[in-house]
C-alpha positions in Angstrom: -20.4 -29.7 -34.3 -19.2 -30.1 -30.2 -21.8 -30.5 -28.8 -22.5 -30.9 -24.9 -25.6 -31.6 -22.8 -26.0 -28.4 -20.7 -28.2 -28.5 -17.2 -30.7 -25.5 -17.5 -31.3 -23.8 -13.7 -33.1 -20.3 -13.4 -32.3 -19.3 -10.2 -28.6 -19.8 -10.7 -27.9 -19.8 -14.0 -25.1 -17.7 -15.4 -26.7 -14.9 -17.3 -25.1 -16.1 -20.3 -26.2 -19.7 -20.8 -29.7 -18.5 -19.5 -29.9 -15.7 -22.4 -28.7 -18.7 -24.9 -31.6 -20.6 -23.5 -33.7 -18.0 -24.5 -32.3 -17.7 -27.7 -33.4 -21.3 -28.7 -36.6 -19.9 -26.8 -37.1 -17.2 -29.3 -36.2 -19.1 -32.6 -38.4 -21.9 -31.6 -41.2 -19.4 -31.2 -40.7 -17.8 -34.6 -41.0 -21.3 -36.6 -44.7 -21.3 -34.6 -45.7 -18.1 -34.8 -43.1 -15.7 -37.6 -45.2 -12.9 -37.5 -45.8 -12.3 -33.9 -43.1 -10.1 -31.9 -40.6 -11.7 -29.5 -41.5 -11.4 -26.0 -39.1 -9.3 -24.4 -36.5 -10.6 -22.5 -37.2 -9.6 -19.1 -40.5 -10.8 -19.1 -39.5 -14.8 -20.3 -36.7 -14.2 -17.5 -39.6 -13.1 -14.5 -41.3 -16.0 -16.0 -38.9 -18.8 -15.8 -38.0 -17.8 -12.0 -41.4 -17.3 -11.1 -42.6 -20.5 -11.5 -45.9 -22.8 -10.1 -44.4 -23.9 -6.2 -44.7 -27.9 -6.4 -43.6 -28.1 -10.3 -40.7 -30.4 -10.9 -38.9 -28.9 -14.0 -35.7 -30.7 -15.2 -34.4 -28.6 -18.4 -31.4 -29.7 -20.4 -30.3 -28.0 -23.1 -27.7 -29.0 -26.2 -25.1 -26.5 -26.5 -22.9 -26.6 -29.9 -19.8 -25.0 -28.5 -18.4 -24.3 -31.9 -21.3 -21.7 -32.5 -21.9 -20.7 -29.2 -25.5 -21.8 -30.0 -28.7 -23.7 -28.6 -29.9 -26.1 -30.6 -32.2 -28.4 -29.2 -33.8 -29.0 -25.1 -35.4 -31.9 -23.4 -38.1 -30.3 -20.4 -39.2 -32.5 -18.2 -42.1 -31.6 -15.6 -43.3 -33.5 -12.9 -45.4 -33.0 -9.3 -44.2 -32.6 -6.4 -46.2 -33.1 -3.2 -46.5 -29.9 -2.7 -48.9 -29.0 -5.7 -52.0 -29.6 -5.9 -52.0 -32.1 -8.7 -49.7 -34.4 -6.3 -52.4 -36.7 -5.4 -53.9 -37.0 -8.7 -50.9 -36.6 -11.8 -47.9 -37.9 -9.5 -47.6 -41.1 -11.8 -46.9 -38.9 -15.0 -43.8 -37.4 -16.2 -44.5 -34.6 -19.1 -41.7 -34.8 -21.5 -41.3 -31.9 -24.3 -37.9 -32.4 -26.6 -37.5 -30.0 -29.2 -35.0 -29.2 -31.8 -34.3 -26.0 -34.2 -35.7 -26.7 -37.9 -32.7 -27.2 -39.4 -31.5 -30.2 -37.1 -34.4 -32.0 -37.0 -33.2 -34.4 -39.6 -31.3 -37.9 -38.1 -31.9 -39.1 -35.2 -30.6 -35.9 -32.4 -34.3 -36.2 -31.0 -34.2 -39.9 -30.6 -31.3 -39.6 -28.8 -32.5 -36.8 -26.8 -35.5 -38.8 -26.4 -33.6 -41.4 -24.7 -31.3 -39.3 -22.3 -34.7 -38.0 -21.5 -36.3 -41.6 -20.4 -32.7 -42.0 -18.1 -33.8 -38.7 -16.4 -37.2 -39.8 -15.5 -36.7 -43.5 -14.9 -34.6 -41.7 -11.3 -38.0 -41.2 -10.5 -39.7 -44.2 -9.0 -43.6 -42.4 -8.8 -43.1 -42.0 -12.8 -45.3 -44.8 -14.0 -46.1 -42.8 -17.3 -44.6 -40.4 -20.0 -46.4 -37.8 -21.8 -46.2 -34.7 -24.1 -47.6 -32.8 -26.7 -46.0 -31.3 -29.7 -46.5 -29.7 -33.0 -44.2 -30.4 -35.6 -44.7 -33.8 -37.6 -41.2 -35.0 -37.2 -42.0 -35.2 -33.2 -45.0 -36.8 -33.4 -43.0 -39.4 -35.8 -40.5 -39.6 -32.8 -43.1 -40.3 -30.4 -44.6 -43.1 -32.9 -41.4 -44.6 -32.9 -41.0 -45.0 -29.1 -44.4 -47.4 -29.6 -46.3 -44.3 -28.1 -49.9 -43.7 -28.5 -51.9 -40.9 -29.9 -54.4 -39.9 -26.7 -55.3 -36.2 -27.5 -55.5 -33.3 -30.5 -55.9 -30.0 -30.2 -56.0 -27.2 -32.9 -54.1 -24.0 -32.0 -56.3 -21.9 -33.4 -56.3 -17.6 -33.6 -58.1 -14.3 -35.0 -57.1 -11.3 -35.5 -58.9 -8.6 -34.7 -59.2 -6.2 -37.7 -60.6 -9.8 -39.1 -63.8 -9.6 -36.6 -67.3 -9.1 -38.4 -67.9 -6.6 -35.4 -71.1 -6.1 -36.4 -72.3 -10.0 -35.9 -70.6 -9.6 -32.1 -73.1 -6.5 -31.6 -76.1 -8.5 -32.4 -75.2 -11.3 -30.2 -74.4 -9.1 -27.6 -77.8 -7.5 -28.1 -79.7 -10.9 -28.3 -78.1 -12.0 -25.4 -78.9 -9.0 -23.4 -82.5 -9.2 -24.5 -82.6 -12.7 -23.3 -81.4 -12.2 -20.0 -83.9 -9.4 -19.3 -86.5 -11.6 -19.9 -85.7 -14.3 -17.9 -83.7 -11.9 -15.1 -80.0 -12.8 -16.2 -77.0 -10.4 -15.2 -73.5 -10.3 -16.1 -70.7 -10.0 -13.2 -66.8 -9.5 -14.0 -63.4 -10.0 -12.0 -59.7 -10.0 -11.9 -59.4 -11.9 -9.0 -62.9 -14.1 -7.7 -64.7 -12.7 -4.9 -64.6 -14.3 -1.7 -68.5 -14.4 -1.8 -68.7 -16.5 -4.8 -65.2 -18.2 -4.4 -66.6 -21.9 -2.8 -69.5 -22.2 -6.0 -67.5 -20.3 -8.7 -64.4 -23.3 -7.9 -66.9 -25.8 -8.3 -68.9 -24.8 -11.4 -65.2 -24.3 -12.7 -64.0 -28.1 -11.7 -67.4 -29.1 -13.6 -66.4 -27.2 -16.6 -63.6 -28.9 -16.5 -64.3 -32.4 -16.9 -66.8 -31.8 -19.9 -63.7 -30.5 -21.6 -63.0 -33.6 -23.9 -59.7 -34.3 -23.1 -59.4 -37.6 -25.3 -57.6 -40.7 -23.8 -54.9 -38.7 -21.5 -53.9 -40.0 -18.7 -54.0 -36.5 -17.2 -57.0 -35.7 -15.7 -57.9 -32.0 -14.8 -57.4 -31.2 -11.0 -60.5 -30.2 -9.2 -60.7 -26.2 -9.3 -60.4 -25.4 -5.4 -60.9 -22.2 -3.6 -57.3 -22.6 -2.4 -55.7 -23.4 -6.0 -57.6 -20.5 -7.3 -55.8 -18.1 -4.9 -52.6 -19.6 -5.7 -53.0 -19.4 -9.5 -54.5 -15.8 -8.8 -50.9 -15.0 -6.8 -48.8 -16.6 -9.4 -50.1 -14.4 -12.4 -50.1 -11.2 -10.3 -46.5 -11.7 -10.1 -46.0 -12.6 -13.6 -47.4 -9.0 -14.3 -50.3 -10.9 -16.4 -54.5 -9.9 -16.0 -56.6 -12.4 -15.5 -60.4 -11.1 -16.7 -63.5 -13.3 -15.9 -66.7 -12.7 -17.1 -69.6 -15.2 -15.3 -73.6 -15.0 -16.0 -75.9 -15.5 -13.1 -79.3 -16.3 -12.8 -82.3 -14.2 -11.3 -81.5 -16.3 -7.9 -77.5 -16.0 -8.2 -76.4 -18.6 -9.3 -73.2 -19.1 -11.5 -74.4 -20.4 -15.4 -71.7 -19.9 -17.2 -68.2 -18.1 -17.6 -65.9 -16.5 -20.3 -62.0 -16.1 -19.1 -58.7 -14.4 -20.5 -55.2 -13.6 -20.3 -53.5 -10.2 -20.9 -49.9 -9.3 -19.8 -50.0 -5.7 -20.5 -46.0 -6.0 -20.7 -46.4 -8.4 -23.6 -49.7 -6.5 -25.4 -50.5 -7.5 -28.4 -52.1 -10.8 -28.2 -54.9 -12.0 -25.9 -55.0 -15.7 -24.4 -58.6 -16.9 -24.7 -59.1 -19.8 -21.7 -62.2 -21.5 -20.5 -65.3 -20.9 -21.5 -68.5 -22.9 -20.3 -72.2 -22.9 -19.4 -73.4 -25.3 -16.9 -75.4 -28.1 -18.8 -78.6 -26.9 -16.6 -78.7 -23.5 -18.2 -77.7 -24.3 -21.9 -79.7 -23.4 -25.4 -80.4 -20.3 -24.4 -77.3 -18.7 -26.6 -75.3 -17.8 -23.0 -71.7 -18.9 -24.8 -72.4 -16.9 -27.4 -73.3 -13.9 -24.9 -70.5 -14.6 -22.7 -67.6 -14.4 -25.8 -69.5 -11.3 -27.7 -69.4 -9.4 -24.2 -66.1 -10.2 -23.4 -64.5 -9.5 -27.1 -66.4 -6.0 -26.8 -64.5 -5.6 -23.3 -60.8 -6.5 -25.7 -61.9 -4.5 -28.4 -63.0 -1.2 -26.0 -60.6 -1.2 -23.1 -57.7 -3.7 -24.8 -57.3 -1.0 -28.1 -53.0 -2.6 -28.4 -54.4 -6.2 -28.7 -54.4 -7.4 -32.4 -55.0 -11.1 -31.9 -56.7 -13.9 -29.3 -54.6 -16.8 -29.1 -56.6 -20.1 -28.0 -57.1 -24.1 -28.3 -59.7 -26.5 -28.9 -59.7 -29.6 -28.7 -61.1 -31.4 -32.3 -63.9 -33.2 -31.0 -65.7 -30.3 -29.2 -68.0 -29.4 -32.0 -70.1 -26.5 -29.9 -66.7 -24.6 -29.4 -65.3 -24.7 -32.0 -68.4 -23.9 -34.2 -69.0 -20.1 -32.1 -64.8 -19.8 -32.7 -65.4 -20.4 -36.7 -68.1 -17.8 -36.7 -65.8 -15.4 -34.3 -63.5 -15.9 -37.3 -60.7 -18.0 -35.3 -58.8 -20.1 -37.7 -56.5 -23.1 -37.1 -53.1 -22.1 -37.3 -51.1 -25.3 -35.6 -52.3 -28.8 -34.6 -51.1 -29.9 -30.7 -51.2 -33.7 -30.9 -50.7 -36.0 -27.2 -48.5 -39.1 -26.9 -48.5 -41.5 -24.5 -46.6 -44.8 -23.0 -45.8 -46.4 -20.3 -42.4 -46.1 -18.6 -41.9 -49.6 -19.0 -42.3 -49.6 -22.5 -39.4 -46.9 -22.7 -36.9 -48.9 -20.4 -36.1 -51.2 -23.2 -34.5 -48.9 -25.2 -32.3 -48.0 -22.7 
């Protein structure tokens, strides 16, 4: 094989290397997922140039030259001061390498691994490394770097047709019954209302932090009016549908919330995200209202969605017990790694 280190740039990338990128993209998605369709084109493309303002990405890919093919990438994401993270995350540098199946034997991702440590040791805020990966040959990498296991995560998914529909009825019929009785109502949103905006941020930041996020050194940022609206922005240009579903109580106040993804562009799967009740307001079966309501909502006005796509971490037991008897099942484990730059430095 020639191979070559290629620099990765969206917004001025010939339309050729970018569409090999994409390439590697694609095959790297079907070793996760074989059965799910390739997103089209267009929409990875919108993506990749639409990206969060204040996100540092450094991409490299490894072109072989003889087969015109991608065959492996390093990403590298950092903050910059203009994200809201800055403040909080600027000290960590997330590092993804990955390499097609048939490669990953020998040492390419060690070496990859180290040209990636050269890239982020430019960076003088970079006091830590860390990433996530799948495959048990990365997480082997990692290991031998003298990296740390901080965080694990199943990648778990349903399908649809798989559903005992009925079971989601009766919570959703329980859960109504409830809330009549102690004057509970449901209220739903693409994008939060103003009105709500200042308390819905902060129920959401609380949310958050009960999220057991292991021994990470990346802490959630605080969920601010202002970050809201920018994630809000971002998605709306990305084409994607962001659904909320939030219980209040007979005075108003926000209990507890159920949220999604949907790119109607990209239709066939649903991305399940947070969902939480506020410790104050818990054992009355809320969560369990909150996901039948919403999977009613995917199954009525969603009819083209086939799966729901989501992650839990392993050690949050409530979760992942209402998933199991939804019918999600694990599919992929995500396991964290982290070190200290330092550590890294002497194998350059």
């Amino acid at each position: 094989m020639a191979l070559e280190i290629v620099d990765i740039e969206p917004q001025s990338e010939s339309d050729e290397l970018l569409n090999l990128f994409l390439d590697f993209r694609d095959k790297l998605s079907s070793e996760y997922f074989p059965k799910d369709p390739i997103t089209a084109r267009q929409i990875q493309i919108n993506s990749l140039k639409n990206e969060i303002p204040g996100v540092l990405y450094i991409r490299k890919a490894l072109l072989d030259k003889n087969s015109n093919e991608i065959i492996a990438r390093i990403t590298v994401k950092m903050f910059s001061k203009e994200h809201h993270e800055y403040e909080q995350n600027k000290h960590i540098a997330e590092l993804d390498v990955n390499v097609l199946n048939k490669y990953r034997e020998g040492d390419l991702a060690k070496d990859l691994f180290i040209k990636a440590i050269e890239i982020i040791n430019n960076f003088p805020n970079v006091t830590i490394v860390e990433g996530c990966c799948i495959w048990e040959q990365e997480w082997e990498v990692w290991k031998s770097f003298g990296a740390r296991e901080t965080y694990s995560a199943d990648v778990n998914r349903v399908y649809l047709e798989e559903i005992d529909w009925k079971m989601i009825e009766n919570w959703k019929n329980e859960g109504r019954k409830k809330a009549e009785l102690n004057g509970v109502y449901l209220q739903s949103f693409e994008n939060c209302p103003e009105e709500i905006i200042e308390e819905y941020s902060s129920l959401y930041t609380e949310l958050l932090n009960l999220v057991p996020w292991g021994d990470l050194e990346w802490k959630p940022p605080d969920e601010t009016p202002e970050y809201r609206r920018v994630k809000e922005e971002r998605q709306t240009k990305l084409g994607k549908k962001w659904y909320t579903l939030i219980s209040r109580e007979n005075d108003g106040r926000i209990s507890g919330l159920t949220e999604i993804f949907h790119n109607p562009n990209d239709n066939y799967w649903i991305h399940q995200l947070l969902t939480g009740v506020k410790p104050d307001f818990r054992g009355r079966g809320l969560g369990k209202w909150l996901k039948a309501e919403m999977l009613l909502f995917i199954k009525e006005e969603l009819p083209e969605v086939i799966l729901l796509h989501t992650g839990n971490a392993e050690v949050n037991a409530p979760m992942l017990s209402i998933n199991k008897r939804i019918g999600f099942k694990k599919y992929l484990t995500d396991k964290c790694f982290t070190i200290e730059i330092e550590k890294l430095k002497t194998f350059l």
